[in-house]
Every structure is written in C-alpha cells, then in structure tokens.
CHARMM-style PDB file with segment names, atoms N, HN, CA, C and O in Angstrom:
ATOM      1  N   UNK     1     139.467 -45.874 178.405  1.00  0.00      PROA
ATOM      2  CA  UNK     1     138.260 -45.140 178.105  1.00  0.00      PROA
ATOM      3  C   UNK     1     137.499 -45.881 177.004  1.00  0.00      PROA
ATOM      4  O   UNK     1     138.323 -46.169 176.136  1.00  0.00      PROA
ATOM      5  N   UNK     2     136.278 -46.314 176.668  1.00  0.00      PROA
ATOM      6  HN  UNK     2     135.609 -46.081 177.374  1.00  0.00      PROA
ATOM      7  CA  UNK     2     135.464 -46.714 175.899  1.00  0.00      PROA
ATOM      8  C   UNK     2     134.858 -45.785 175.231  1.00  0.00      PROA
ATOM      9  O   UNK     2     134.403 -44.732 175.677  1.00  0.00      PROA
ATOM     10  N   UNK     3     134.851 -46.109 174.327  1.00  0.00      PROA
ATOM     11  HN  UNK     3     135.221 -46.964 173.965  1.00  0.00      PROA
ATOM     12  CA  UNK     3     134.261 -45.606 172.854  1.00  0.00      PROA
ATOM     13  C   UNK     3     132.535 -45.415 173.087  1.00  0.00      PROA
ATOM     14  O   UNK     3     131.990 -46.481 173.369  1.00  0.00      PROA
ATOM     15  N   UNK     4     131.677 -44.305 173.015  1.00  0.00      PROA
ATOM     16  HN  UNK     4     132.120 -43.438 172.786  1.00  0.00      PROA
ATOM     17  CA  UNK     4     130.551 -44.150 173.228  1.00  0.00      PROA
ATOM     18  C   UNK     4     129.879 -43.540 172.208  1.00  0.00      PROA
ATOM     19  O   UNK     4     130.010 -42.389 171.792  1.00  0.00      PROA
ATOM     20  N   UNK     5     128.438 -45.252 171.483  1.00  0.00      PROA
ATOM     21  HN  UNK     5     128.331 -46.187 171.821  1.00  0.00      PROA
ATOM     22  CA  UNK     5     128.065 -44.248 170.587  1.00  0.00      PROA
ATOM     23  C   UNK     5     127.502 -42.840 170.730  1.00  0.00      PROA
ATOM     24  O   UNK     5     127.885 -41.891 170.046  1.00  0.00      PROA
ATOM     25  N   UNK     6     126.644 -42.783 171.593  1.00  0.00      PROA
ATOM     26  HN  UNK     6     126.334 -43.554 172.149  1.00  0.00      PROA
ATOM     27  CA  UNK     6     126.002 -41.744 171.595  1.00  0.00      PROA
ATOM     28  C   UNK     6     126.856 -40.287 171.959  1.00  0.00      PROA
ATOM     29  O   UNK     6     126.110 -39.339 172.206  1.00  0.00      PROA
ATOM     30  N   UNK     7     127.976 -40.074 172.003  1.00  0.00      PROA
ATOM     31  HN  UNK     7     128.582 -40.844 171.802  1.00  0.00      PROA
ATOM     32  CA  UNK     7     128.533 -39.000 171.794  1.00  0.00      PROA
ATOM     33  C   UNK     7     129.301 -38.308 170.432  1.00  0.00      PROA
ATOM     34  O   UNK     7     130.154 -37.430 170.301  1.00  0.00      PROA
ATOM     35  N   UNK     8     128.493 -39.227 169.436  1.00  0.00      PROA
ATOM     36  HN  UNK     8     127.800 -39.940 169.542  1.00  0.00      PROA
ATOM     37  CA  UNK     8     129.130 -39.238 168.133  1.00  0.00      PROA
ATOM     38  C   UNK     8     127.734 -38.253 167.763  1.00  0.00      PROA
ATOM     39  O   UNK     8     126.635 -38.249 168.316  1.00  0.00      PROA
ATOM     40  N   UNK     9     128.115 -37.639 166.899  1.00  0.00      PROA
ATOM     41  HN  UNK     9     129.009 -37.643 166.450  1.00  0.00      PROA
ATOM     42  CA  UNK     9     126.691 -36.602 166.335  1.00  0.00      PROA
ATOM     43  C   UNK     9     127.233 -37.227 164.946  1.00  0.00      PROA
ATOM     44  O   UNK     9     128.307 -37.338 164.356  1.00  0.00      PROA
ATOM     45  N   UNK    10     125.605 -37.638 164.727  1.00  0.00      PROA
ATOM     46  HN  UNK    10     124.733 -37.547 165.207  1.00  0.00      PROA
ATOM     47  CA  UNK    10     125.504 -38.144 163.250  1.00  0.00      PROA
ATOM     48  C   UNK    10     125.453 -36.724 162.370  1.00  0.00      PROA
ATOM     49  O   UNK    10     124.726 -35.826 162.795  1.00  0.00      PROA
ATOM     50  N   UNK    11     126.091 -36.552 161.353  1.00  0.00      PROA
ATOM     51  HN  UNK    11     126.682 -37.282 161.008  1.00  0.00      PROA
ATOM     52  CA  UNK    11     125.682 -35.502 160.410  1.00  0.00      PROA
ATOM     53  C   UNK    11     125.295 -36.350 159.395  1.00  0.00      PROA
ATOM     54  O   UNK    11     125.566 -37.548 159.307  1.00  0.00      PROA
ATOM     55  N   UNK    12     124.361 -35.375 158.295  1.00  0.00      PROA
ATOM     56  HN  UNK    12     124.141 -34.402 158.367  1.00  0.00      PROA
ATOM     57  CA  UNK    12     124.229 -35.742 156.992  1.00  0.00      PROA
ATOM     58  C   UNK    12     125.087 -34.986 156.049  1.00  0.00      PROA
ATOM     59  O   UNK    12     125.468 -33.874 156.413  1.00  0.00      PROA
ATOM     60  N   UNK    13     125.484 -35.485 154.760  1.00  0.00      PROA
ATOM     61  HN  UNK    13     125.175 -36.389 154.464  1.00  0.00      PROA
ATOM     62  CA  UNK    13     125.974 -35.288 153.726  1.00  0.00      PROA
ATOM     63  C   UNK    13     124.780 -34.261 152.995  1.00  0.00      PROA
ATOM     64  O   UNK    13     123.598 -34.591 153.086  1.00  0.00      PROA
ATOM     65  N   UNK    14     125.164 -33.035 152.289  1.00  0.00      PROA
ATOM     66  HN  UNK    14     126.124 -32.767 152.215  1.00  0.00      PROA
ATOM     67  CA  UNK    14     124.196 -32.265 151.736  1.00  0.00      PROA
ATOM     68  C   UNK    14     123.800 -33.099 150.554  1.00  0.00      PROA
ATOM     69  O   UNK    14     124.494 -33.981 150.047  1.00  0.00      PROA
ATOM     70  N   UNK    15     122.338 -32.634 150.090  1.00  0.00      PROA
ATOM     71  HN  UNK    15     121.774 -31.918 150.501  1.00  0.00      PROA
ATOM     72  CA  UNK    15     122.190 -33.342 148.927  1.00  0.00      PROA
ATOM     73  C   UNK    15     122.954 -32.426 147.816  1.00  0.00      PROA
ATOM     74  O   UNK    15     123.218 -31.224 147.858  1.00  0.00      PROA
ATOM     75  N   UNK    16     123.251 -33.500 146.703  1.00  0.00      PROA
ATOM     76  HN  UNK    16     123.037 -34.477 146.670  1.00  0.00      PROA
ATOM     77  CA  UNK    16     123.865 -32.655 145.357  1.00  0.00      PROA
ATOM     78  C   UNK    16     122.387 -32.897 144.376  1.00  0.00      PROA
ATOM     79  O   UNK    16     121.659 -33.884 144.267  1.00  0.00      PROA
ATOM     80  N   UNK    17     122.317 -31.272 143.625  1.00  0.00      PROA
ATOM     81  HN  UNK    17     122.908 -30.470 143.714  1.00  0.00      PROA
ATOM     82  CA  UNK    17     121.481 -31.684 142.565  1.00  0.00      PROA
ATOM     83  C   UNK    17     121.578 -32.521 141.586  1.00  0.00      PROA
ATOM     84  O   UNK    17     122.665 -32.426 141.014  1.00  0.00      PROA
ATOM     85  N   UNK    18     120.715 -33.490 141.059  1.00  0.00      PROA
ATOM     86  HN  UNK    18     119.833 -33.567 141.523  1.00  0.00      PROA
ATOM     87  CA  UNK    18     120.594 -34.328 140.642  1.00  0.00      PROA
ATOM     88  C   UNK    18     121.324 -34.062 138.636  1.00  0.00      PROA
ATOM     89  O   UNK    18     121.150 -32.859 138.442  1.00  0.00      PROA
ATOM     90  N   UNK    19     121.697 -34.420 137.876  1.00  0.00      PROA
ATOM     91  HN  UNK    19     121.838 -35.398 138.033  1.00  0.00      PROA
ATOM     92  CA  UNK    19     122.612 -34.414 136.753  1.00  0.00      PROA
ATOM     93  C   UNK    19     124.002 -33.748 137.174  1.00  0.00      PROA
ATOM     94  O   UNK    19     124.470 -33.548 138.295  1.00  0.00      PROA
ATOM     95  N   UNK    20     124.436 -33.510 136.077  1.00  0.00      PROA
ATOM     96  HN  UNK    20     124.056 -33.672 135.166  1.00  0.00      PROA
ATOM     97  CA  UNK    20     126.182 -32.517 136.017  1.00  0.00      PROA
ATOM     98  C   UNK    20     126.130 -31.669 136.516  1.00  0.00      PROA
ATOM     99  O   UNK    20     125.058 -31.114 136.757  1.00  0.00      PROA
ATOM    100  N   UNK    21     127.357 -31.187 136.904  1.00  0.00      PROA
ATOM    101  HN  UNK    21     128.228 -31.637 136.708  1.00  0.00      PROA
ATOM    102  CA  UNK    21     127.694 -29.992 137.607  1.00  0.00      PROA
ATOM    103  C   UNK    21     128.707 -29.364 136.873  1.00  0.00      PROA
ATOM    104  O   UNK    21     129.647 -30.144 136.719  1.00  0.00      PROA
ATOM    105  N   UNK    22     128.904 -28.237 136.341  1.00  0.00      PROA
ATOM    106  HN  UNK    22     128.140 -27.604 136.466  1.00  0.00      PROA
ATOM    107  CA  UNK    22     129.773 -27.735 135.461  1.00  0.00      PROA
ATOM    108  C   UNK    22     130.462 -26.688 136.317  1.00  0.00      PROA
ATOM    109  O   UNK    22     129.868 -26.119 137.233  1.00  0.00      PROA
ATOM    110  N   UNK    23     132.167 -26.362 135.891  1.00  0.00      PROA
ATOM    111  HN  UNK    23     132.650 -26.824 135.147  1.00  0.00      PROA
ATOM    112  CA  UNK    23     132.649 -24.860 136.565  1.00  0.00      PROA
ATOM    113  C   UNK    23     132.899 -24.680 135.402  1.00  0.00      PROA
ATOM    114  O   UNK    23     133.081 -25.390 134.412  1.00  0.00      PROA
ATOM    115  N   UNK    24     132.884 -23.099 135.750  1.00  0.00      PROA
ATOM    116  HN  UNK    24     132.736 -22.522 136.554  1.00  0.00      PROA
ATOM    117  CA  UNK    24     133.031 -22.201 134.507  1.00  0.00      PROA
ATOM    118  C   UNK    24     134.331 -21.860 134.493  1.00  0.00      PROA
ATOM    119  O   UNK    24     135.053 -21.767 135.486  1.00  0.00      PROA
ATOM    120  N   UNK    25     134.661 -21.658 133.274  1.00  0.00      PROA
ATOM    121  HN  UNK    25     134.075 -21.733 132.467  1.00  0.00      PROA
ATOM    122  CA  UNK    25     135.827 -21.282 132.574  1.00  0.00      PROA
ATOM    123  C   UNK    25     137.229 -20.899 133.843  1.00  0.00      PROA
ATOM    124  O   UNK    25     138.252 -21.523 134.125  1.00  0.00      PROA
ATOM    125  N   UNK    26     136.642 -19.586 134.364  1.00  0.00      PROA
ATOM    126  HN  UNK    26     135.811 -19.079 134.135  1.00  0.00      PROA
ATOM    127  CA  UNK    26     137.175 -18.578 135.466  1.00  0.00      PROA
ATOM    128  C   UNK    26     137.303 -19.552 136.767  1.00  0.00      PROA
ATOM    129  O   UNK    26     138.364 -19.454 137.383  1.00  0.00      PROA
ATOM    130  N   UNK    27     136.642 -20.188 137.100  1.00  0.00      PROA
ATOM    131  HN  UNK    27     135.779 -20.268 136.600  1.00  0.00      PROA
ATOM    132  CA  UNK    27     136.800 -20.988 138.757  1.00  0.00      PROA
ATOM    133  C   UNK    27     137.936 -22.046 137.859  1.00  0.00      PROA
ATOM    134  O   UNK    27     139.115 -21.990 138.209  1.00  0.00      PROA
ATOM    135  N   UNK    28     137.663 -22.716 137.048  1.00  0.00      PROA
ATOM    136  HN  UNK    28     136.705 -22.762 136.764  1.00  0.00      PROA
ATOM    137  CA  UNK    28     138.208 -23.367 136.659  1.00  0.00      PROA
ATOM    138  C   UNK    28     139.860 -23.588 136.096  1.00  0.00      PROA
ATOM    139  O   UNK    28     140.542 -24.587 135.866  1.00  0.00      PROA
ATOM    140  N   UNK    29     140.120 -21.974 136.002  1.00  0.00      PROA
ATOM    141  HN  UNK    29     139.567 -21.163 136.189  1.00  0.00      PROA
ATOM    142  CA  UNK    29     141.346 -21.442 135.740  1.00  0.00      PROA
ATOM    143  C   UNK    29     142.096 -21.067 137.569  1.00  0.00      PROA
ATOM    144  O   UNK    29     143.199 -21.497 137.907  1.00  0.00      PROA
ATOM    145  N   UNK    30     141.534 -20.537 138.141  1.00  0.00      PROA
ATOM    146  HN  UNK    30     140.639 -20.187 137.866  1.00  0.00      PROA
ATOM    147  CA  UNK    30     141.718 -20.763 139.263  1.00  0.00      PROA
ATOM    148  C   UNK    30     142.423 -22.060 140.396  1.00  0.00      PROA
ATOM    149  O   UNK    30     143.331 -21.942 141.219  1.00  0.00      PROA
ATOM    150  N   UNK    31     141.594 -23.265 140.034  1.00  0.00      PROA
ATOM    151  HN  UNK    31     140.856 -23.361 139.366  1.00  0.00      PROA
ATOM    152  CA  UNK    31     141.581 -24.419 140.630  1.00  0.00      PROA
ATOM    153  C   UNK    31     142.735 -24.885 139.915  1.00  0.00      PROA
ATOM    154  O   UNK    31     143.592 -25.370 140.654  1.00  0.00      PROA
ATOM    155  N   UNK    32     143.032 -24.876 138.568  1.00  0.00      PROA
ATOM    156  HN  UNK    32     142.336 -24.481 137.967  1.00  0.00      PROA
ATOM    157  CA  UNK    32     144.197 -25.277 137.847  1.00  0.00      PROA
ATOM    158  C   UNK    32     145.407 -24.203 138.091  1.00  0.00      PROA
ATOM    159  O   UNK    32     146.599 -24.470 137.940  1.00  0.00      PROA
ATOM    160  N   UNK    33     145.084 -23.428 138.340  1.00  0.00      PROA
ATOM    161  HN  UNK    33     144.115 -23.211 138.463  1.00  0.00      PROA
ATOM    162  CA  UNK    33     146.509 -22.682 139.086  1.00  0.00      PROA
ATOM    163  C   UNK    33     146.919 -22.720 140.606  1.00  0.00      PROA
ATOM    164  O   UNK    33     148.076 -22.490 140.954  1.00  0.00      PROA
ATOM    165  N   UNK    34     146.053 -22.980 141.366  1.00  0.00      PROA
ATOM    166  HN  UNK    34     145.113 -23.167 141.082  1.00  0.00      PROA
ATOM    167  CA  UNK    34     146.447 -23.874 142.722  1.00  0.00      PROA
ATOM    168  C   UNK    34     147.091 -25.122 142.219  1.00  0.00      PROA
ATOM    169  O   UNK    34     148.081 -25.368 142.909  1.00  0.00      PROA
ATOM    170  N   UNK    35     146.861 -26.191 141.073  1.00  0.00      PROA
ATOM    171  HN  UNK    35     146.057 -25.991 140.512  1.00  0.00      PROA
ATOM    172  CA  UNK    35     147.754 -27.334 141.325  1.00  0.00      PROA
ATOM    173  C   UNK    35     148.725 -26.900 140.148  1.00  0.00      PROA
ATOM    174  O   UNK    35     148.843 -27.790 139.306  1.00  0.00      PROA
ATOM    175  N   UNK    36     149.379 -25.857 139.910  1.00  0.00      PROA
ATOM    176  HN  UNK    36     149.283 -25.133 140.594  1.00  0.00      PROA
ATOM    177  CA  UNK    36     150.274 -25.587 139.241  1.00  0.00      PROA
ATOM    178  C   UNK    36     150.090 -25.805 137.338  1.00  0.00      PROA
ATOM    179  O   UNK    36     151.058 -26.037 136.614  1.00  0.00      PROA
ATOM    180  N   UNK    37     148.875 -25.684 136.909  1.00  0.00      PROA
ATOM    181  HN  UNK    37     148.088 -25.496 137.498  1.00  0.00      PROA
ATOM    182  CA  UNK    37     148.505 -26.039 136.147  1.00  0.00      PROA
ATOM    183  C   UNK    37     148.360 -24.495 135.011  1.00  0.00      PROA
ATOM    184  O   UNK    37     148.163 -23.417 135.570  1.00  0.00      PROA
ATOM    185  N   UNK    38     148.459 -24.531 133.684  1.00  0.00      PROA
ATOM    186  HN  UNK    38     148.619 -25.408 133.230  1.00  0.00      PROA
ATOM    187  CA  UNK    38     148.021 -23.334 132.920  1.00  0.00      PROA
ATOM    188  C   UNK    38     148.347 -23.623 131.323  1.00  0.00      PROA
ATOM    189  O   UNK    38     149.091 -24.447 130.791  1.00  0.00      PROA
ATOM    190  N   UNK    39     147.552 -22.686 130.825  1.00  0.00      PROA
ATOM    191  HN  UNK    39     146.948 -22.016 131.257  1.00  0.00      PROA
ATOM    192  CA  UNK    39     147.444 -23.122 129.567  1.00  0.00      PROA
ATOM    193  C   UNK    39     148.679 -22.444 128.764  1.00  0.00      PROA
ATOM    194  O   UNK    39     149.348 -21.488 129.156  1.00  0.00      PROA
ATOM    195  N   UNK    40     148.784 -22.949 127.908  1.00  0.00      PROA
ATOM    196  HN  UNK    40     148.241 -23.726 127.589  1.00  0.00      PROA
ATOM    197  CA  UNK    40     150.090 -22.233 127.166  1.00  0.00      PROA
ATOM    198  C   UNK    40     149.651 -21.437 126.318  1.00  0.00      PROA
ATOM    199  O   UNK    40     148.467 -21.518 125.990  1.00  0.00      PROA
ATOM    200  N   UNK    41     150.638 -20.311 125.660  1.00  0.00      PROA
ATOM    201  HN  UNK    41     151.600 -20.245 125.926  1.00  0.00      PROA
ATOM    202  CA  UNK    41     150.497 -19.598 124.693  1.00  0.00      PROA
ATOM    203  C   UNK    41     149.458 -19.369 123.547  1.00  0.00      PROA
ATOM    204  O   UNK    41     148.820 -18.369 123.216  1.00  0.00      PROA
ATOM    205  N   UNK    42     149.525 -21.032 122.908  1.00  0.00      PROA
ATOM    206  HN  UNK    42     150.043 -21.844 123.176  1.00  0.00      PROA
ATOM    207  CA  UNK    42     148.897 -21.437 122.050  1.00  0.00      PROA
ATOM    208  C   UNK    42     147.244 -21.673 122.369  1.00  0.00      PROA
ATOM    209  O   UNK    42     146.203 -21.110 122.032  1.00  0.00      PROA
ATOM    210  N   UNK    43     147.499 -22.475 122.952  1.00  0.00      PROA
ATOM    211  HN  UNK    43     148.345 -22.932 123.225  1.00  0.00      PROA
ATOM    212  CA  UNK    43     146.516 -23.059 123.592  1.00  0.00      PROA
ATOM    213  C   UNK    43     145.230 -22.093 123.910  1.00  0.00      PROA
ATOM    214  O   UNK    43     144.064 -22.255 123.549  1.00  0.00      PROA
ATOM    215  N   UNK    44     145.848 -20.946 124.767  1.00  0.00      PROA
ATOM    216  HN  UNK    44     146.795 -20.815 125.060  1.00  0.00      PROA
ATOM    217  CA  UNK    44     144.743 -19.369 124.911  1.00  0.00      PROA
ATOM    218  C   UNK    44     144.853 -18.826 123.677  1.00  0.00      PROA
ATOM    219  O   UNK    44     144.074 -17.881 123.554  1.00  0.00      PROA
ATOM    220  N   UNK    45     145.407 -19.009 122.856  1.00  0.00      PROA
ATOM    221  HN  UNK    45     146.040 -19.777 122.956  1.00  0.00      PROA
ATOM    222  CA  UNK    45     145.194 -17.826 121.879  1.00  0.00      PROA
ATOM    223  C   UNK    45     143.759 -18.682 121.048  1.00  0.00      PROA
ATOM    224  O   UNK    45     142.934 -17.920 120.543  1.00  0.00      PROA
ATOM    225  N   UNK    46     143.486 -20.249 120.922  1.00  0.00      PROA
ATOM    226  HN  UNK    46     144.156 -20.868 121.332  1.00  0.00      PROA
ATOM    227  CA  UNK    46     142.354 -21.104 120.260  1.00  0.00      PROA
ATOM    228  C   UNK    46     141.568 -20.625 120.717  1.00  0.00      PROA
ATOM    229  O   UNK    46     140.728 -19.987 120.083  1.00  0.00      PROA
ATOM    230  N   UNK    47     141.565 -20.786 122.169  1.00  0.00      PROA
ATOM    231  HN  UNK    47     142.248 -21.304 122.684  1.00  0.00      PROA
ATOM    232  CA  UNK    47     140.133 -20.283 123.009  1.00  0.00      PROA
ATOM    233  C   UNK    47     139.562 -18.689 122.824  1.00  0.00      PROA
ATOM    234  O   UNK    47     138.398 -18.288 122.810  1.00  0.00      PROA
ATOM    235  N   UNK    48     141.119 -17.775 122.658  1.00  0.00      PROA
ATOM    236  HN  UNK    48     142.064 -18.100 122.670  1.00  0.00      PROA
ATOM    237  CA  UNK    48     140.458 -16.883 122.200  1.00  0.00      PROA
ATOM    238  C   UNK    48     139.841 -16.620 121.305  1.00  0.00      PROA
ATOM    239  O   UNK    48     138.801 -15.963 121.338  1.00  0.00      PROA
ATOM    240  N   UNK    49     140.521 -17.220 120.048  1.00  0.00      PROA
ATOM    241  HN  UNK    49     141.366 -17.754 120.021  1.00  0.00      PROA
ATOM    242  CA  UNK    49     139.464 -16.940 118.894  1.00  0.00      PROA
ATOM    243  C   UNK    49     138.096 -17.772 118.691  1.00  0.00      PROA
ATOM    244  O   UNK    49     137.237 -17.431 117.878  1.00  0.00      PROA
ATOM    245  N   UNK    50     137.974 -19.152 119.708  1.00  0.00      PROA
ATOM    246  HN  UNK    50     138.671 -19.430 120.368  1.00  0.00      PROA
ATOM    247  CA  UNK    50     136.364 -19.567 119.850  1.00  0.00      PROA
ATOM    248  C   UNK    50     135.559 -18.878 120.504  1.00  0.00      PROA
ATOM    249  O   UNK    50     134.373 -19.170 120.350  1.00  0.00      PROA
ATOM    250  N   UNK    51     135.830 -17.966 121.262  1.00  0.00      PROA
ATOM    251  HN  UNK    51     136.794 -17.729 121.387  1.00  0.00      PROA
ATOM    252  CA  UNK    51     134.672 -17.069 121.838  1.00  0.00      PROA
ATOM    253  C   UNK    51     134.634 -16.018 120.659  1.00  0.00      PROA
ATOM    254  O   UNK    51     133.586 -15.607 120.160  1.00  0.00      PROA
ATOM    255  N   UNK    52     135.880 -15.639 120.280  1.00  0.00      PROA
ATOM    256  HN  UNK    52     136.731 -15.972 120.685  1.00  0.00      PROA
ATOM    257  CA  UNK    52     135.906 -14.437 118.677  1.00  0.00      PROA
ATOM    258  C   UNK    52     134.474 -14.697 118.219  1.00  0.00      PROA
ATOM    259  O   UNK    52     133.420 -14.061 118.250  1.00  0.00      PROA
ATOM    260  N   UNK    53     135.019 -16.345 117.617  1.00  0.00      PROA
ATOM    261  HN  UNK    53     135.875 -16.861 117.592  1.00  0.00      PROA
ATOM    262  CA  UNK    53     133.790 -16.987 116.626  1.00  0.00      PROA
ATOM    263  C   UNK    53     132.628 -17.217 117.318  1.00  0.00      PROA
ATOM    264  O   UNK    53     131.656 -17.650 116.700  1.00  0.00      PROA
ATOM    265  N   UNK    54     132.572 -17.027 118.343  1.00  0.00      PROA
ATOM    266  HN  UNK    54     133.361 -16.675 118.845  1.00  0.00      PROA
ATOM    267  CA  UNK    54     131.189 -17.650 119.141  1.00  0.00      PROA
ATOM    268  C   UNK    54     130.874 -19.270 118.776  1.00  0.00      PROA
ATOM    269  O   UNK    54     129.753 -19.705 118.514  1.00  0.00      PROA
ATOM    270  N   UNK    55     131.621 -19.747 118.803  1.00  0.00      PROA
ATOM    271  HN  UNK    55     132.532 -19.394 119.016  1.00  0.00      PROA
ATOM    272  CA  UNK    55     131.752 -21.426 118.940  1.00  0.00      PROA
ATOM    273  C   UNK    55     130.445 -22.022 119.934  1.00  0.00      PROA
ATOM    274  O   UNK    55     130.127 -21.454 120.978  1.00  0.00      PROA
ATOM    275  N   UNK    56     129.931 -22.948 119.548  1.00  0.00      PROA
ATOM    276  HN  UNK    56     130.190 -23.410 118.699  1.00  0.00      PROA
ATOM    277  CA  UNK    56     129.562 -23.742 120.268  1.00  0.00      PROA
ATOM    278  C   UNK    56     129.877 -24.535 121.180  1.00  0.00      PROA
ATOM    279  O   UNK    56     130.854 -24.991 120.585  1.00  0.00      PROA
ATOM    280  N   UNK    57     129.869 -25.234 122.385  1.00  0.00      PROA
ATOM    281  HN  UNK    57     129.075 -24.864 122.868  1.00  0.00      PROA
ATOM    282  CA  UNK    57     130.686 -26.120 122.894  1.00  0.00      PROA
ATOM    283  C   UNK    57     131.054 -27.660 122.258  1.00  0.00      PROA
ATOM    284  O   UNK    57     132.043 -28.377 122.413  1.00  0.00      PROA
ATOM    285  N   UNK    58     129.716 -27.847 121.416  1.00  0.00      PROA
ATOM    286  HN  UNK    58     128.913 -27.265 121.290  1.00  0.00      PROA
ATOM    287  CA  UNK    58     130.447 -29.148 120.419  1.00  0.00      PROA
ATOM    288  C   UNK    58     131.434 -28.369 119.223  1.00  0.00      PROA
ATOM    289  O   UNK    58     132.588 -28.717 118.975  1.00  0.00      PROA
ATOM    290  N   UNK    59     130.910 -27.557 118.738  1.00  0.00      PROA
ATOM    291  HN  UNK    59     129.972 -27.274 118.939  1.00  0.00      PROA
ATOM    292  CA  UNK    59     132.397 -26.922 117.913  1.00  0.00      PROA
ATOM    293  C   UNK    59     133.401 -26.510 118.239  1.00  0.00      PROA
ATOM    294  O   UNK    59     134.216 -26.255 117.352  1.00  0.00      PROA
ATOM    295  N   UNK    60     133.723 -26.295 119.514  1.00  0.00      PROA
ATOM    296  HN  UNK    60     133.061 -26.502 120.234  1.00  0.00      PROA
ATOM    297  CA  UNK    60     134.469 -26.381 120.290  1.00  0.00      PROA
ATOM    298  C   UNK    60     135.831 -27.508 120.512  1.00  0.00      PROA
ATOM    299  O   UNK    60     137.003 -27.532 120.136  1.00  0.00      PROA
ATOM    300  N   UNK    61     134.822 -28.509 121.449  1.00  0.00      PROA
ATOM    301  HN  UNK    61     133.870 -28.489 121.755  1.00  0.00      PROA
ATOM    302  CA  UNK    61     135.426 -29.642 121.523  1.00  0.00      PROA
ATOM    303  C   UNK    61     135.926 -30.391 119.999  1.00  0.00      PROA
ATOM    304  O   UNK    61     137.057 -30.814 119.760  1.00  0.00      PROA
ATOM    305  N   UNK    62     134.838 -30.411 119.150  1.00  0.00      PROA
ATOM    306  HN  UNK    62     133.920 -30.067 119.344  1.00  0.00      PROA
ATOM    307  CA  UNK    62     135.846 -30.748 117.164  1.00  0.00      PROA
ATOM    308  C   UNK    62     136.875 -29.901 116.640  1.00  0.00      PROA
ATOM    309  O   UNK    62     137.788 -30.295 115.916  1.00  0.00      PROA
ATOM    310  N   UNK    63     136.678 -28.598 117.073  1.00  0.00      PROA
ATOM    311  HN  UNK    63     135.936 -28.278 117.661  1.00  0.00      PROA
ATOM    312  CA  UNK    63     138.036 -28.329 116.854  1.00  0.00      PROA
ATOM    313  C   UNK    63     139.378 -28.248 117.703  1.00  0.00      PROA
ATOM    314  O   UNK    63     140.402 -27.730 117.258  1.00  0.00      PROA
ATOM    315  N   UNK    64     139.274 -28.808 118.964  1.00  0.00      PROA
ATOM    316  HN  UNK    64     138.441 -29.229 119.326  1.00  0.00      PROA
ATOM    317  CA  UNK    64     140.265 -29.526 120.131  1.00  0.00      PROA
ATOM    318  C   UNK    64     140.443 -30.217 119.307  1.00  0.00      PROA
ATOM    319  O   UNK    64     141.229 -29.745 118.486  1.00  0.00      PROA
ATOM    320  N   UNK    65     139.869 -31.783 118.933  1.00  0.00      PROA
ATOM    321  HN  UNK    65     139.230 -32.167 119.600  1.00  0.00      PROA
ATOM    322  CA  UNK    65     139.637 -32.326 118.806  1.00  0.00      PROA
ATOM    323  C   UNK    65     140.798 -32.858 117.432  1.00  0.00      PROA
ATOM    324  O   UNK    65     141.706 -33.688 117.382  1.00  0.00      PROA
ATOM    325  N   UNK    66     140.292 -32.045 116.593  1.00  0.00      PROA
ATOM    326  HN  UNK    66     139.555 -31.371 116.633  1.00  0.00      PROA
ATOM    327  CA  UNK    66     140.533 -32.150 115.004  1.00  0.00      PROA
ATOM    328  C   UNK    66     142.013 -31.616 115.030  1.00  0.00      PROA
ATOM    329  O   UNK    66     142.909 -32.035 114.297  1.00  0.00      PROA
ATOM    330  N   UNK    67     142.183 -30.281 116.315  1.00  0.00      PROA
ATOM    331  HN  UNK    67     141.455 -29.940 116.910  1.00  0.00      PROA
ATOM    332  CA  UNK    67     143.895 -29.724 116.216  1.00  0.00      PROA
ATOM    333  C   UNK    67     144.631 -30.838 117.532  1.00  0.00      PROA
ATOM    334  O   UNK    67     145.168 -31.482 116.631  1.00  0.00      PROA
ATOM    335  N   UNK    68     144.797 -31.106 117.994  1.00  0.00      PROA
ATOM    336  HN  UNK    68     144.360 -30.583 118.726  1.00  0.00      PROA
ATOM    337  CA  UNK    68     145.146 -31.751 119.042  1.00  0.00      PROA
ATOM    338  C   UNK    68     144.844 -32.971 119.741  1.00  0.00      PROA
ATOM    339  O   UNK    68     145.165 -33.302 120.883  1.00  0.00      PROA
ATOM    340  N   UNK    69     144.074 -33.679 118.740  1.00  0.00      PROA
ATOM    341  HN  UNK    69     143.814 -33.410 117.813  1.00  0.00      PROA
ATOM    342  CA  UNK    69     144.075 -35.422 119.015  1.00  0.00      PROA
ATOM    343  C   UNK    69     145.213 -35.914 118.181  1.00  0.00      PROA
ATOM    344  O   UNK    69     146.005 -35.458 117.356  1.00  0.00      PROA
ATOM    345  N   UNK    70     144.892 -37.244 118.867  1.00  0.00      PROA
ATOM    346  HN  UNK    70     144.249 -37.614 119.537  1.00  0.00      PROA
ATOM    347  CA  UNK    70     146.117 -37.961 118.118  1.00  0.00      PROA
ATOM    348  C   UNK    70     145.640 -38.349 116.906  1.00  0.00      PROA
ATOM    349  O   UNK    70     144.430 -38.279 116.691  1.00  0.00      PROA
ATOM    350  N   UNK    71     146.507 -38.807 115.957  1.00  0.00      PROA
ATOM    351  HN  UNK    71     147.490 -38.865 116.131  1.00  0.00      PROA
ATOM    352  CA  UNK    71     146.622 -39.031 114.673  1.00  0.00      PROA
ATOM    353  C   UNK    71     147.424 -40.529 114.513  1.00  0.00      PROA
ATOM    354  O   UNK    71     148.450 -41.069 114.928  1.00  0.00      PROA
ATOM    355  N   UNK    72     146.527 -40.764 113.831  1.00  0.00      PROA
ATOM    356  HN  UNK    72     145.693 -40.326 113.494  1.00  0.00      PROA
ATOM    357  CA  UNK    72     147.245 -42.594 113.625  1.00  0.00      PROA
ATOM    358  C   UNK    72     147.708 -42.631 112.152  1.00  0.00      PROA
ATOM    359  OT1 UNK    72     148.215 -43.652 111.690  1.00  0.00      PROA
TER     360      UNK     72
END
C-alpha cells in the first residue's frame, strides 16, 4: 500500500498568546500531585504566613530565597 499525501489532513497548532503564561497556585498543586510531588510541613506553613503578610511576589521569592538558597 502507498503512502498518500492527500489523505493526511493538515491541522494547525493553536496560537499561544504572545508573553508568559502563569498557573496559579491551586492548578499548580494539582499537577504536582499527579507526579507525586508536595510540599512539606514547613515549607506550607512560609507560604502561609506570605499570604498572612500579603507578600509580594518579589518578596516572596527573597524570602525563598534568603531561607533556602544555598550558602557558601
């Protein structure tokens, strides 16, 4: 049997809007618990108290950052 282009239906790829695409917090907790993934103890209790504080997302990330980078 030979291979025939014309029984191939071309599709297109949707367009994506143009910059970043962000998931939120909740999808994102989701998707990390399908690959067996979750935050520890600690870890939720920071986040809880940055929404407490109403953190920014760069104050946020500096205080990840400042508790949980490495240290030389």
């Amino acid at each position: 049997m030979c291979y025939n282009e014309t029984m191939v239906k071309a599709t297109k790829t949707p367009k994506r809007p143009a910059g970043t695409f962000t998931v939120g917090r909740d999808k994102f907790s989701k998707i990390s618990a399908v690959e067996g993934i979750k935050l520890s103890p600690r870890v939720a209790k920071d986040f809880g108290e940055f929404d407490r504080k109403g953190l920014t997302a760069e104050e946020r990330r500096r205080e990840i950052s400042r508790k949980y980078g490495q240290k030389n």
